[in-house]
PLY file of the C-alpha trace (Angstrom):
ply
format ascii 1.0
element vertex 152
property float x
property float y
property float z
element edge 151
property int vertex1
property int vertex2
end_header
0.00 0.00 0.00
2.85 2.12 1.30
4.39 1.80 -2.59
0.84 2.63 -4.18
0.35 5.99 -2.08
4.08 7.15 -3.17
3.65 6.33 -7.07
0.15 8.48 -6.41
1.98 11.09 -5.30
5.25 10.71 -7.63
2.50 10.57 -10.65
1.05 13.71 -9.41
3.74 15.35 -8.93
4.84 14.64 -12.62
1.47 15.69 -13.97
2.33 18.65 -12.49
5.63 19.17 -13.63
4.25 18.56 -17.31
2.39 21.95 -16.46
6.09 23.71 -15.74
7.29 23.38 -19.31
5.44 25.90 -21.54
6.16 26.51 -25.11
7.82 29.86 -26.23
4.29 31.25 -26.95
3.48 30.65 -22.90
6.93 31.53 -21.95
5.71 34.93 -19.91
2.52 32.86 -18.20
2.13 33.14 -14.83
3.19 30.44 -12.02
0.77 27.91 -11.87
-1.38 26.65 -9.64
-1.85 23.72 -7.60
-4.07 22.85 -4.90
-3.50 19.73 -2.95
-6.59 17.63 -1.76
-5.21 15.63 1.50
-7.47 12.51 2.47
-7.28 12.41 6.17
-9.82 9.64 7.05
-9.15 6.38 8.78
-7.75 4.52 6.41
-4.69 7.01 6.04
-3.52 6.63 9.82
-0.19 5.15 10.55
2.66 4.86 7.56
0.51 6.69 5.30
-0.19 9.92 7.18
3.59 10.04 7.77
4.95 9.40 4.52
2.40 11.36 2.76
2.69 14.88 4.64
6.61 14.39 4.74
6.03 13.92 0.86
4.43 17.31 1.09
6.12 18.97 2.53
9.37 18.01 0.72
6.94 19.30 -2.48
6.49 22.46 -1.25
9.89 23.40 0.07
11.06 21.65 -3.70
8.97 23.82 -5.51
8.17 27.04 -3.59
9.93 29.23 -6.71
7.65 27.34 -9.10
4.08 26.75 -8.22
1.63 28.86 -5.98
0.33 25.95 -3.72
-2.76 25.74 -1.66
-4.32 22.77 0.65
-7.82 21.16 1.52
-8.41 18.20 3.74
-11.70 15.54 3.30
-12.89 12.72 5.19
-16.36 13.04 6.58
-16.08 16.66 5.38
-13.98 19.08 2.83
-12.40 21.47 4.67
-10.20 24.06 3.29
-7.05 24.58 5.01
-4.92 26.75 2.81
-6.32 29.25 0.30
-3.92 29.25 -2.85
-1.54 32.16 -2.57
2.29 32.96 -2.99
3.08 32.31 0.49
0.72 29.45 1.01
3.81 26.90 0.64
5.16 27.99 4.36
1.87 27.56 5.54
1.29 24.12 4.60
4.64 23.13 5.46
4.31 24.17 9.24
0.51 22.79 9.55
0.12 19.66 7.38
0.87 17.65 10.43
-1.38 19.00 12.64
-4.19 17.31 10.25
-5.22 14.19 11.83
-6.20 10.63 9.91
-9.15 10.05 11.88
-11.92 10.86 10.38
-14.59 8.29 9.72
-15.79 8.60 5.96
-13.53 9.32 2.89
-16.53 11.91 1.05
-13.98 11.92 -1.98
-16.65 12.54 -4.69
-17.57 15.60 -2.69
-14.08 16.86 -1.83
-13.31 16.56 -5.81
-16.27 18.42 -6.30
-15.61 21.04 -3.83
-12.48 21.82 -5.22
-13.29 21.80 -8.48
-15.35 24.90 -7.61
-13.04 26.39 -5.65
-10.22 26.37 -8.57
-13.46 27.40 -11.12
-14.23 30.83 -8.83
-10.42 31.33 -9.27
-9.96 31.05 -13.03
-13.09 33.49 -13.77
-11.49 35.87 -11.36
-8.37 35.77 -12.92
-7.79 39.33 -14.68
-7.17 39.27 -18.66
-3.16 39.07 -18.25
-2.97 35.38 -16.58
-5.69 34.19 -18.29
-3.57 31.18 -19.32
-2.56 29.98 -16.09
-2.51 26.26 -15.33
-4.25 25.33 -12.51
-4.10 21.37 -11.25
-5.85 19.77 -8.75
-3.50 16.92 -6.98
-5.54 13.77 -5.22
-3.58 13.00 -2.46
-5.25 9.24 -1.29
-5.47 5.69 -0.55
-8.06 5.28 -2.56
-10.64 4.14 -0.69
-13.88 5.92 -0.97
-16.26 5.82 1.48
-19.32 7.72 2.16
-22.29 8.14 4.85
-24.96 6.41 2.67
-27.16 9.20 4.71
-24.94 11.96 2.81
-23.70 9.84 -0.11
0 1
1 2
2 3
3 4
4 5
5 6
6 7
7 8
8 9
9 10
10 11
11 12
12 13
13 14
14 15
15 16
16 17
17 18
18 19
19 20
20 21
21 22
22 23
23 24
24 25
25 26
26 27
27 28
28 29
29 30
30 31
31 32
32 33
33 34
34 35
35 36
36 37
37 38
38 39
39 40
40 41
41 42
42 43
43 44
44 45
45 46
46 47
47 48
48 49
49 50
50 51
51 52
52 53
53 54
54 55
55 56
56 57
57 58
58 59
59 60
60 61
61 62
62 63
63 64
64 65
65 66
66 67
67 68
68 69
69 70
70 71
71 72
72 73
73 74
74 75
75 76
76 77
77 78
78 79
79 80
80 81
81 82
82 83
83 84
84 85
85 86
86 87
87 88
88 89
89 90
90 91
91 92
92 93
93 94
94 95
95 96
96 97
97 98
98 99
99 100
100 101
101 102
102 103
103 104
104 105
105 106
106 107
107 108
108 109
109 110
110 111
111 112
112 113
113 114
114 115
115 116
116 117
117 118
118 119
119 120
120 121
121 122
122 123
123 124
124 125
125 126
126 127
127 128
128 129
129 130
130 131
131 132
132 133
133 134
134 135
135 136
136 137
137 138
138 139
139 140
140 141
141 142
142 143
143 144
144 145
145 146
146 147
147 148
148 149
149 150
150 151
């Protein structure tokens, strides 16, 4: 499991990096961004939640000069920790710990959802000159969806 959660976030990270190389036409576009949706129910406790927000971490501090980070948790509800903004990256360094893997349902549909709105609001506030900014939405899980079939 421990090698499936690290090739997540290893092909995440290289989705993202795809973004990083535009062509001379893009050359001037702006940094983009990426928001990072953390699963922190159950199923994440142990290994996981400590090789996933070291992986973080180590992402942000990597790429700080590069992307314009931001951070939401889900389990039994989306929560967003980090709006996306220049300095976010120190933020979610310091905090991502302090996030526990306890929750009891993984509401992934909804958190993808969520953020997908979130990122939308974004882009049509985005004035004329970035227009062309990539924005990417990183799925930081197990895998394991699980909802309350009360709230599904």
């Amino acid at each position: 499991m421990k090698r499936f959660l690290m090739t997540l976030v290893c092909t995440s990270l290289c989705f993202v990096l795809l973004g990083l190389m535009p062509n001379h036409s893009e050359a001037a576009c702006e940094k983009s961004y990426v928001y990072l949706l953390l699963d922190t129910s159950g199923s994440m406790r142990g290994t996981k939640h400590t090789s996933v927000r070291s992986s973080i971490k180590q992402l942000v501090n990597n790429f700080k000069s590069k992307l314009v980070f931001g951070l939401a948790t889900f389990g039994a509800a989306y929560n967003q920790r980090v709006a996306i903004s220049a300095s976010a990256w120190s933020t979610i360094a310091v905090t991502v710990d302090l996030y526990p893997s306890n929750e009891s349902y993984t509401r992934m549909g909804d958190a993808i959802y969520r953020s997908g709105q979130y990122l939308s609001q974004l882009k049509r506030n985005e004035p004329n000159a970035t227009k062309n900014r990539p924005y990417y939405l990183v799925l930081i899980t197990d895998g394991y969806p699980t909802s309350d079939p009360r709230n599904a």
